[in-house]
TORFIGU-471502 format. One record per residue (C-alpha): residue number from 1; residue in three letters; x negated, y, z. Coordinates in steps of 0.05 Angstrom, whole numbers. Layout:
<pts>
PT  pos  code       u       v       w
PT  NUM   ALA       X       Y       Z
...
</pts>
This chain:
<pts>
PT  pos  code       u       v       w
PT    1   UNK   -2675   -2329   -2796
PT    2   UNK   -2640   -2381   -2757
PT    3   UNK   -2569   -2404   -2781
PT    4   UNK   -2547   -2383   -2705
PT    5   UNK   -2575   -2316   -2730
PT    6   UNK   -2549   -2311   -2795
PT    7   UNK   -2479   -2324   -2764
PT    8   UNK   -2476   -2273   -2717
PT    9   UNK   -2469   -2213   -2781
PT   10   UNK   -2400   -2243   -2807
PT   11   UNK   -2377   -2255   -2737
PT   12   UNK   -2378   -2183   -2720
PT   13   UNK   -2365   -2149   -2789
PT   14   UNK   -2302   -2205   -2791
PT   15   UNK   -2283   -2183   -2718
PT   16   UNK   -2287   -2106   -2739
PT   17   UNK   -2236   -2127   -2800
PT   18   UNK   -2184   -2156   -2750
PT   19   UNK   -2192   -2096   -2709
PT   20   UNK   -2192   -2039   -2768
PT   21   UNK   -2121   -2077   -2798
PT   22   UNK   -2093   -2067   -2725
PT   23   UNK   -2108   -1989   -2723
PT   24   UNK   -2084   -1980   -2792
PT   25   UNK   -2016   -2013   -2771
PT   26   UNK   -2015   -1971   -2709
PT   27   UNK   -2037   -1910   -2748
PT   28   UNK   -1978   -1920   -2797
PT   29   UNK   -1921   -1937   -2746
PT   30   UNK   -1938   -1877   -2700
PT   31   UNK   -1928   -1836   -2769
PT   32   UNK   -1873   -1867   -2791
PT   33   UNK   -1840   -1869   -2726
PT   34   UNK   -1851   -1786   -2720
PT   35   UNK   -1809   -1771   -2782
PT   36   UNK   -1755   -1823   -2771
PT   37   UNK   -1751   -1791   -2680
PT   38   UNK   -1757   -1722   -2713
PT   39   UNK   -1720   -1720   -2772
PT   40   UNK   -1674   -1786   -2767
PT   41   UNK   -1714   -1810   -2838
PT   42   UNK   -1790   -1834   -2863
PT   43   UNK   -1832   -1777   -2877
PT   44   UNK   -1848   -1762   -2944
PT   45   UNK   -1930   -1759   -2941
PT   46   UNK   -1920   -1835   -2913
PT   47   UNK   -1953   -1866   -2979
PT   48   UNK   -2010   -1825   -2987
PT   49   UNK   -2021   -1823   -2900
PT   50   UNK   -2028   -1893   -2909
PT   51   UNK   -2072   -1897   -2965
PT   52   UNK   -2119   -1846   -2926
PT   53   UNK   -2116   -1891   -2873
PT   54   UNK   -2129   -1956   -2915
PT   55   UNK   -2197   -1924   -2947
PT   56   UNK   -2215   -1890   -2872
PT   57   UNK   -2215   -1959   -2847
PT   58   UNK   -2241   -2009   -2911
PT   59   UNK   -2307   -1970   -2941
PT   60   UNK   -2344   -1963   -2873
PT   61   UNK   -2332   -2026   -2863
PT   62   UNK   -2355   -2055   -2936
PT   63   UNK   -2411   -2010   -2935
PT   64   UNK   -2429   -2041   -2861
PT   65   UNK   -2421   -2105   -2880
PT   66   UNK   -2482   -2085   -2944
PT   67   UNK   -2524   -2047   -2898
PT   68   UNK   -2513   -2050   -2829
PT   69   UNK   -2482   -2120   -2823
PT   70   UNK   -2510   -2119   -2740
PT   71   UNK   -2479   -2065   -2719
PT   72   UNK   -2436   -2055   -2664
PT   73   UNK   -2366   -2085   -2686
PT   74   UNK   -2321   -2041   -2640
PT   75   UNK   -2358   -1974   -2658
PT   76   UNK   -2320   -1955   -2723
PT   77   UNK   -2246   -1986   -2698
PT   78   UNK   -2249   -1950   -2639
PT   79   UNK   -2265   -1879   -2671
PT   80   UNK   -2219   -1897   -2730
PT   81   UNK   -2155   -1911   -2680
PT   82   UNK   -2172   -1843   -2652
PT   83   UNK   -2169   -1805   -2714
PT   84   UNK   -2107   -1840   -2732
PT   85   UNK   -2075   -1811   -2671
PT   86   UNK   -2101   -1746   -2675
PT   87   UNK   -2067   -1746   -2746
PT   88   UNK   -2004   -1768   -2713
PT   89   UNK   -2003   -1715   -2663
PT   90   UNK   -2019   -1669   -2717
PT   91   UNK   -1965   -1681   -2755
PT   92   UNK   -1913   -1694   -2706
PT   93   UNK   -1934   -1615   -2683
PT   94   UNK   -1927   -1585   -2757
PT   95   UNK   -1865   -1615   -2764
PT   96   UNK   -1842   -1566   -2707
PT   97   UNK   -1880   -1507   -2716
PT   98   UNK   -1849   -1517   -2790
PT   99   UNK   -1777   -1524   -2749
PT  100   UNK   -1791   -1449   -2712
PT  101   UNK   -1827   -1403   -2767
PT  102   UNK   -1822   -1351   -2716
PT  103   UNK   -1889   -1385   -2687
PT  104   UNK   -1921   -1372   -2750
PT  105   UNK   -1969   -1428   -2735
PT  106   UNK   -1997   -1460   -2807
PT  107   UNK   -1995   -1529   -2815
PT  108   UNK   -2048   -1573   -2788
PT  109   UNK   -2051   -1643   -2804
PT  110   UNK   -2060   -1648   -2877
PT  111   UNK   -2124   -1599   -2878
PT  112   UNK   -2142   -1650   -2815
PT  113   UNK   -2129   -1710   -2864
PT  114   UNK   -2181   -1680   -2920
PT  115   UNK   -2233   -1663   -2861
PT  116   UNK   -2218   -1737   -2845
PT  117   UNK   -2244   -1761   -2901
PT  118   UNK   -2301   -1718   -2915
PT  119   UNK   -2331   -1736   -2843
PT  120   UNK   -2317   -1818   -2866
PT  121   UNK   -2357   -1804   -2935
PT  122   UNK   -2411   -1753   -2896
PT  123   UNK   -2414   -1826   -2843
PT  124   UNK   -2424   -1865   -2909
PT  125   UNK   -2482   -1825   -2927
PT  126   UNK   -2518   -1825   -2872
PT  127   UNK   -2513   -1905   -2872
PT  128   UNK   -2538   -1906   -2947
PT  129   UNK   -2601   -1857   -2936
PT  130   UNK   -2625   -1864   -2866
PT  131   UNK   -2641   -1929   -2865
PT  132   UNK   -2682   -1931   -2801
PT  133   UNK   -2660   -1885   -2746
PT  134   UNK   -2730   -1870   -2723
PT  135   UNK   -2740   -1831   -2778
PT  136   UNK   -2700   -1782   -2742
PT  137   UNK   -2771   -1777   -2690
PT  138   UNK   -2818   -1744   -2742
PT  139   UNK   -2774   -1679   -2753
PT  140   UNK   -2748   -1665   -2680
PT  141   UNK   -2785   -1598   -2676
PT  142   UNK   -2753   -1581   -2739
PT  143   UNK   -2690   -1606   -2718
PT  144   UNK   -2696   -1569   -2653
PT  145   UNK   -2710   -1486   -2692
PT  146   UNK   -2645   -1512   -2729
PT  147   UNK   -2609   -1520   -2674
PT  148   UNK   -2628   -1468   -2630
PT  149   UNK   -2610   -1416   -2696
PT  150   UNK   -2552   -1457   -2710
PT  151   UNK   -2526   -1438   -2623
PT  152   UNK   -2547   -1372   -2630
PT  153   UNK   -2523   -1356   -2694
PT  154   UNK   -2444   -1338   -2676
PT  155   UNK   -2476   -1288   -2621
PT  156   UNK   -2499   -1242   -2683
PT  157   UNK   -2460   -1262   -2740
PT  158   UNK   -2399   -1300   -2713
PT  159   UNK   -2324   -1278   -2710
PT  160   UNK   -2282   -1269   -2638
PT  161   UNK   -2231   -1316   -2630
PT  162   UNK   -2189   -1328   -2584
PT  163   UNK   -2235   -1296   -2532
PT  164   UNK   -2302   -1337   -2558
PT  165   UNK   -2352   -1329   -2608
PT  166   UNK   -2361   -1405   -2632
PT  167   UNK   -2348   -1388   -2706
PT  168   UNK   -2377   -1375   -2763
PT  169   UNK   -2335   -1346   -2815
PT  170   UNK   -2360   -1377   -2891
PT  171   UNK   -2298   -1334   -2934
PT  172   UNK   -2236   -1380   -2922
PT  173   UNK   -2265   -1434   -2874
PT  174   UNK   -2293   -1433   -2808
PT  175   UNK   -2353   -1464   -2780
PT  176   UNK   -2373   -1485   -2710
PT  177   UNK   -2440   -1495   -2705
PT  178   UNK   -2436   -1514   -2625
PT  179   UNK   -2410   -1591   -2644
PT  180   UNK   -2467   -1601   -2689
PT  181   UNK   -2516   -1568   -2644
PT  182   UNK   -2505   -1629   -2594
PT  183   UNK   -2525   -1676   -2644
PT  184   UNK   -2593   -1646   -2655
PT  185   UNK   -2609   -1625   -2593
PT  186   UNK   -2597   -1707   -2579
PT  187   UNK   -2655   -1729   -2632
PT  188   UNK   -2696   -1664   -2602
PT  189   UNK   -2691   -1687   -2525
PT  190   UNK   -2696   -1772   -2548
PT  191   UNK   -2757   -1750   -2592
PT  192   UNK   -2791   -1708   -2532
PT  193   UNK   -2769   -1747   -2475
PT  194   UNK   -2803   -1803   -2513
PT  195   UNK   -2866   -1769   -2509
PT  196   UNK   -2872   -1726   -2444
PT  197   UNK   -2831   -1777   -2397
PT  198   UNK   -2891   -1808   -2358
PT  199   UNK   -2911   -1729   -2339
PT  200   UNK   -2846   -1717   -2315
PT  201   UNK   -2831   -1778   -2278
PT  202   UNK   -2890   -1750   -2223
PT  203   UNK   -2866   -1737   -2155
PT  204   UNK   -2872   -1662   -2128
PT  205   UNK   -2860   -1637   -2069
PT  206   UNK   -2803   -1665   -2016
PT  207   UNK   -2749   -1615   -1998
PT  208   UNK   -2690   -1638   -1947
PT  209   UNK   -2710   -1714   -1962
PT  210   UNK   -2704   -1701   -2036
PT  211   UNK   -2768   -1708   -2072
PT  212   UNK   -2771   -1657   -2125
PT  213   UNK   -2805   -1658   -2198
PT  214   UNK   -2871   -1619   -2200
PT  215   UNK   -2871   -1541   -2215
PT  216   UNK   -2901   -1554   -2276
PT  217   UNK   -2859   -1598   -2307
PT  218   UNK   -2796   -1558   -2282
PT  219   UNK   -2808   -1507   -2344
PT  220   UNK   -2764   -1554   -2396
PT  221   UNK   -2703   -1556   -2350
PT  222   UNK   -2716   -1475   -2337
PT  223   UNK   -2709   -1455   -2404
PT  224   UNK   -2658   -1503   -2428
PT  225   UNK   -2614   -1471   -2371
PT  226   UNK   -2638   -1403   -2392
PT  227   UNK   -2609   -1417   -2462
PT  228   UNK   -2549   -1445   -2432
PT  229   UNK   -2533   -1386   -2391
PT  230   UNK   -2548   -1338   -2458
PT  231   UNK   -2491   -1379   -2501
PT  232   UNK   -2440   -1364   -2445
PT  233   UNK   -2465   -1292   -2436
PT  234   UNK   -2468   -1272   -2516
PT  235   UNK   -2415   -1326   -2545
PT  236   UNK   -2377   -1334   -2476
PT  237   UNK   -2371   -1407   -2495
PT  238   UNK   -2372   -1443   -2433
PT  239   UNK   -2353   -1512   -2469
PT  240   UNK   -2414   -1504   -2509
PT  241   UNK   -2459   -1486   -2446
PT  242   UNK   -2444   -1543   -2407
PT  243   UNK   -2446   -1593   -2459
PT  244   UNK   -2515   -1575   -2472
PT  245   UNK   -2544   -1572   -2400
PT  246   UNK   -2512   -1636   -2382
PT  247   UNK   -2527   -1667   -2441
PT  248   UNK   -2609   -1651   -2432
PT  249   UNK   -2594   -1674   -2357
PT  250   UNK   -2567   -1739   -2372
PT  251   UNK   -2629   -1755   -2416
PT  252   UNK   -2676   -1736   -2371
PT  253   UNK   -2649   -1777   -2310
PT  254   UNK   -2650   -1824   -2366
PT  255   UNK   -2724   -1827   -2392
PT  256   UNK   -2749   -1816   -2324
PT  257   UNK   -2696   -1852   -2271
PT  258   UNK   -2709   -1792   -2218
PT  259   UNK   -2637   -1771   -2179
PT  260   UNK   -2679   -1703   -2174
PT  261   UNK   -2678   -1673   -2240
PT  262   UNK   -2600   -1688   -2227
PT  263   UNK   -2595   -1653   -2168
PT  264   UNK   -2640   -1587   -2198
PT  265   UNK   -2592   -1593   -2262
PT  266   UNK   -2533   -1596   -2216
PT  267   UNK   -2558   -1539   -2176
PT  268   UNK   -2571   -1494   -2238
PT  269   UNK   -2504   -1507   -2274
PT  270   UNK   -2472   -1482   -2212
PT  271   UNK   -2516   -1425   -2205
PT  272   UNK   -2504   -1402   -2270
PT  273   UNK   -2431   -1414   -2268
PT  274   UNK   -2427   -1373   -2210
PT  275   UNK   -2471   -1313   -2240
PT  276   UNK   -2436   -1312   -2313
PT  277   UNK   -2365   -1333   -2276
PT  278   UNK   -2356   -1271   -2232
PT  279   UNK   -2389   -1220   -2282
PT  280   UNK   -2364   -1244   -2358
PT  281   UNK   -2289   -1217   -2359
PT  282   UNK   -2265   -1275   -2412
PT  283   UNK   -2300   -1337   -2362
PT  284   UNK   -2273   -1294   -2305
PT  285   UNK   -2207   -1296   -2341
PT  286   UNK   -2202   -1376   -2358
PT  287   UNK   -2228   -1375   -2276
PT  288   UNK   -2167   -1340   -2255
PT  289   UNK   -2121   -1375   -2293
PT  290   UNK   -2154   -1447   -2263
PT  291   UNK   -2148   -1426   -2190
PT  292   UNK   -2076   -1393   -2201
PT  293   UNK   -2041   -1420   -2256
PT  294   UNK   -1975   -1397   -2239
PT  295   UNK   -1984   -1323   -2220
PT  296   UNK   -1974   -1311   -2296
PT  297   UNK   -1899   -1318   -2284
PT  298   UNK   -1913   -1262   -2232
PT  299   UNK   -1891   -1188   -2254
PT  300   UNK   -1950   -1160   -2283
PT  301   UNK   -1977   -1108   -2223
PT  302   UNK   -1980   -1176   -2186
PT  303   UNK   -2016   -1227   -2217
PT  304   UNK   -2089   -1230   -2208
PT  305   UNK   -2137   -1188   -2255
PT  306   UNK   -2149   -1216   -2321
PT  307   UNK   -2096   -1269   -2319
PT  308   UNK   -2058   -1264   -2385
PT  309   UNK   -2047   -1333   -2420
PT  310   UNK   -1990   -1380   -2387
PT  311   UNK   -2026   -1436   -2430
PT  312   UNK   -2058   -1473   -2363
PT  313   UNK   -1980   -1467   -2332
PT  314   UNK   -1946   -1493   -2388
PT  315   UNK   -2000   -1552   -2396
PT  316   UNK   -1975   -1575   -2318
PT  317   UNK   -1911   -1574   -2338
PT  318   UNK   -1916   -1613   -2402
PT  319   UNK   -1954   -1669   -2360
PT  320   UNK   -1897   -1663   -2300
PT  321   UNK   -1838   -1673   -2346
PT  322   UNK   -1872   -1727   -2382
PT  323   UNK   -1872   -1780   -2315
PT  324   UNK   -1902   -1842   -2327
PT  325   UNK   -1874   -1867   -2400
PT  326   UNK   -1861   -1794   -2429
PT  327   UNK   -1807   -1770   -2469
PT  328   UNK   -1807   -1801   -2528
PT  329   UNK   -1856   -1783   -2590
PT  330   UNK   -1825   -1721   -2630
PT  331   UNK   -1781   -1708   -2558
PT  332   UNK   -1819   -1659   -2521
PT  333   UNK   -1835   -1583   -2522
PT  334   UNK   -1914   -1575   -2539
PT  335   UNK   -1887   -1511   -2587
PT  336   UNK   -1881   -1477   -2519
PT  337   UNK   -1961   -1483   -2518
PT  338   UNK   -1964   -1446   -2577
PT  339   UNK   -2027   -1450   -2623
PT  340   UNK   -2065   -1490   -2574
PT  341   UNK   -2019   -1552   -2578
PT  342   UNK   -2056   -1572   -2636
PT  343   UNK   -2139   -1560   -2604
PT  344   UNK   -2143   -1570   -2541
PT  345   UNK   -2086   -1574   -2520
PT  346   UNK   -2068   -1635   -2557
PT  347   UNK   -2077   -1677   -2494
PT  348   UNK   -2006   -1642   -2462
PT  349   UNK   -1977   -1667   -2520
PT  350   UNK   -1994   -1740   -2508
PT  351   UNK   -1984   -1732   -2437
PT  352   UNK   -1912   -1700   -2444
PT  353   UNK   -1890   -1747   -2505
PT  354   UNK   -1927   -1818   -2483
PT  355   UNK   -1932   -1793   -2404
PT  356   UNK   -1993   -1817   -2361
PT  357   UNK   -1989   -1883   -2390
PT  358   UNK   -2007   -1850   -2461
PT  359   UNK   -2055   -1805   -2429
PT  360   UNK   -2096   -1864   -2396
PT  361   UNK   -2093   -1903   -2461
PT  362   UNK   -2124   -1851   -2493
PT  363   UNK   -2176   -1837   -2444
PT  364   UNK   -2189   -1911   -2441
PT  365   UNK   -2204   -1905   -2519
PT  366   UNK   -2261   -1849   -2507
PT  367   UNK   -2287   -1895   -2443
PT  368   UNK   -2293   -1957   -2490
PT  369   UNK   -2326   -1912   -2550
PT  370   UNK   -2375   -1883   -2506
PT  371   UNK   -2390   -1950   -2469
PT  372   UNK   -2403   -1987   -2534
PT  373   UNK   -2456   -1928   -2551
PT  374   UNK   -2484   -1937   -2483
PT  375   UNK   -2490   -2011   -2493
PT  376   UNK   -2528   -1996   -2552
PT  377   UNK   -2581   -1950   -2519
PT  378   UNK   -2593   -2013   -2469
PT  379   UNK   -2599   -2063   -2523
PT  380   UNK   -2649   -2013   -2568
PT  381   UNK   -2715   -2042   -2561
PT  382   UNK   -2758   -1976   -2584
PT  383   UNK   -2752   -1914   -2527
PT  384   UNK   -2723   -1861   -2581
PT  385   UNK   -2654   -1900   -2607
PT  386   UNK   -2647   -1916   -2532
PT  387   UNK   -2653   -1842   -2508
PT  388   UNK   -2619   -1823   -2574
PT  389   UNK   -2553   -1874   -2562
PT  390   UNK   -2551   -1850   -2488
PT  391   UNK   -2548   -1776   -2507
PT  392   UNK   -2494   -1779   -2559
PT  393   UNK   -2448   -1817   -2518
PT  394   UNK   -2462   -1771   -2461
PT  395   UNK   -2445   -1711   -2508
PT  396   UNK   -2375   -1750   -2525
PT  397   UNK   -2367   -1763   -2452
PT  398   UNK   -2377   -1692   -2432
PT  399   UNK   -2341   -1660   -2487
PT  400   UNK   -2278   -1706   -2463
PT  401   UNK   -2290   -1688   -2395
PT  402   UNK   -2288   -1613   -2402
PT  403   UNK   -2224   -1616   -2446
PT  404   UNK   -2178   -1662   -2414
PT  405   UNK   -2204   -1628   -2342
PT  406   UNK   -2191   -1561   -2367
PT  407   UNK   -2124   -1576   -2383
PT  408   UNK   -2101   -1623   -2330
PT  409   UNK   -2123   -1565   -2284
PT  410   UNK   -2187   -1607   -2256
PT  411   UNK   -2240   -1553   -2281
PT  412   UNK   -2230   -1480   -2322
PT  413   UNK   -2208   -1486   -2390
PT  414   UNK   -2269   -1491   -2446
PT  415   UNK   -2236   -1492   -2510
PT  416   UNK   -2273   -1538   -2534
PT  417   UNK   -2234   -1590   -2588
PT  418   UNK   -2219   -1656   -2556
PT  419   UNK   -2263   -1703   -2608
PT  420   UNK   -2225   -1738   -2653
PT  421   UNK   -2161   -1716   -2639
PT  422   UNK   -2152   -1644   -2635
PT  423   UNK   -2148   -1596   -2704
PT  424   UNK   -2223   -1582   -2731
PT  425   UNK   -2265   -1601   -2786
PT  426   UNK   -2331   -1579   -2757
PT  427   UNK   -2314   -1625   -2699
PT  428   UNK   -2278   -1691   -2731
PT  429   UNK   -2350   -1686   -2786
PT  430   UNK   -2403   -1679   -2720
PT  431   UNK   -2363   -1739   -2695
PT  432   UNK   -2365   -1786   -2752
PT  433   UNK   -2439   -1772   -2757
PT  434   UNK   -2443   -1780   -2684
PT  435   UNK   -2412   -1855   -2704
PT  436   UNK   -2463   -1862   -2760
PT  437   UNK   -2522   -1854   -2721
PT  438   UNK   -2491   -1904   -2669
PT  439   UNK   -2474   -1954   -2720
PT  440   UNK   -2543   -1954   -2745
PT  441   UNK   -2586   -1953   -2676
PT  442   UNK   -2537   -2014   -2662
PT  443   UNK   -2551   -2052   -2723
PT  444   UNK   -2632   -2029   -2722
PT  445   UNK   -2627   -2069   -2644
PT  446   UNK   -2589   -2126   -2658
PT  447   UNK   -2634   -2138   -2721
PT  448   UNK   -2704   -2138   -2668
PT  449   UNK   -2657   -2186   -2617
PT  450   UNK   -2649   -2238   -2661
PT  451   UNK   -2710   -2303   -2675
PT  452   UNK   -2742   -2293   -2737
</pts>
């Protein structure tokens, strides 16, 4: 290697440091700064919170700087500083649901903390063993069955929650398989798209000046939105369903650079919506709710059938009183939420507490994470780490999107967990190996860039 060469690793593992000691700091003030608004003194889980934070932040990066010393510098910062504020929030909500037993609402953010650092070790392993991310290419039909029985599995086996069947009850915890599923189905679609994207890059026929794909080569898109629409029939997940279809979409346009297969996607997801939306009494519910958010304060014989959660309502409010700068962290009212303050809901908490300026920065954070994961899949020299990098930051990107829409009132709520931040170990672990894979397609690219 050239010395030019050789100096680029320690340039960008000594620009993650700098970055990782700035989120710890801003990690530990927002904590500190909770207990001393809240309770007028430092909270007493300070030491160890930090400590957490310290080992989040310093053995990804050591073990980067051994085995990945190319990758993306930004990639672990960015999704540490999000964790750290999702542990914030967390803990700024138990200490009021703690304040009004009457909520009964368990506490959140120290179960949060522990799934914290499981999903950092589970990243860490992944680093270790799967050294070459193409790997991932020889087992996508196996990784696709998994999948697929992984989706269906809460349709036969699963518990109902909160109006959804996402989980999977294992005796005292709680699985969701949906936020794995959209890492598999990821390798699945880079691995096939790799293979099949010259057939379905041909032309078909041309329909109102839009040439369409051939008939043929429709039958991939068909039955991905025929599995789509059978999660939000059987698990009435709509979350789940829309992450999936978009995420296949957004590969495909992808591998083959046809506006077409967006516009049949489009047309299918809206299709379906429609179908499952006006038939499905819990989607017709979260519909109702979306288009009339304030009926609920309506006497009963007058609001609109199947409108009976004020959550969407209270989420406007907690964004109007909030203004610009917010109230103040610990100074707002996300109780009034209920148990959804602390999934996803969490984002009416920032928007009340830090206001649209808090709301935007956090936003911002996603935008950067999933552009940096995007940068990677155009600097990946082999087809399946590009497809691979697009697809997972497309998953982020859509996941984001249909939680901070739903409760800003832009699209019906999903229930989905807003990555990163909101309460869930199932989620916060899919994430961190979501950063694992991105970290090492990163470093696998940057390593084929440089002169040998």
């Amino acid at each position: 290697m050239t010395f030019a060469a050789l100096a680029q690793a320690p340039d960008r593992r000594r620009t993650e440091a700098w970055l990782l000691a700035v989120v710890v700091l801003i990690a530990d003030f927002g904590y500190a700064y909770t207990g001393l608004s809240m309770t007028g003194r430092l909270p007493g889980g300070l030491p160890g919170f930090a400590v957490s934070m310290l080992f989040v932040a310093l053995v990804p990066h050591l073990v980067l700087r051994r085995f990945a010393p190319r990758a993306d510098p930004l990639i672990l910062p960015l999704a540490t500083l999000l964790t750290g504020i999702g542990l914030v929030l967390l803990h700024r909500l138990d200490v009021t649901y703690a304040q009004k037993p009457r909520l009964k609402i368990a506490e959140a953010a120290s179960g949060q903390l522990v799934w914290t650092v499981i999903g950092v070790a589970v990243c860490i392993g992944i680093l270790l063993v799967l050294r070459d991310h193409r790997i991932l290419q020889r087992y996508i039909y196996l990784t696709m069955v998994v999948a697929l029985v992984l989706l269906m599995a809460p349709a036969f086996f699963g518990a109902d929650m909160y109006g959804a069947k996402r989980w999977i009850l294992l005796g005292p915890l709680s699985l969701q398989p949906g936020e794995f599923v959209k890492i598999m189905i990821s390798v699945f679609f880079a691995g096939y798209l790799t293979v099949n994207r010259d057939a379905l890059a041909l032309a078909g026929r041309r329909v109102l000046g839009v040439q369409l794909p051939p008939g043929r080569q429709l039958a991939p898109i068909f039955t991905i939105w025929v599995i789509s629409l059978l999660v939000l029939v059987f698990e009435r997940d709509l979350g789940t369903s829309l992450i999936f279809f978009g995420v296949f979409v957004i590969m495909l346009y992808m591998a083959t650079e046809r506006t077409s297969w967006v516009l049949c996607g489009l047309a299918m997801a809206v299709v379906g919506a429609t179908v499952v939306g006006s038939t499905e009494p819990h989607v017709k519910g979260r519909i109702m709710a979306w288009l009339h958010p304030m009926d609920i304060f309506l006497p009963q014989a007058q609001r609109p059938p199947g409108l009976i959660s004020d959550q969407a309502a209270q989420a406007l409010f907690s964004f109007g009183s909030g203004g610009i700068s917010g109230s103040g962290l610990g100074q707002g009212h996300p109780e009034l939420i209920g148990f959804a303050g602390n999934s996803d809901f969490i984002l009416t908490t920032v928007g009340e507490e830090l206001g649209l300026a808090g709301v935007m920065a956090v936003i911002m954070l996603y935008v950067l994470l999933a552009q940096r994961g995007l940068r990677v899949g155009l600097t990946a020299r082999d087809p399946f780490g590009k497809l691979l990098a697009v697809g997972l930051s497309g998953a982020l990107l859509l996941q984001v999107f249909v939680v901070a829409g739903g409760v800003t009132g832009l699209i019906p709520l999903t229930g989905k967990a807003l990555p990163f931040l909101a309460k869930g170990g199932s989620s916060l672990v899919a994430n961190w190996v979501m950063v694992a894979l991105l970290l090492r397609i990163s470093d696998h690219a940057q390593r084929r860039r440089e002169p040998a």
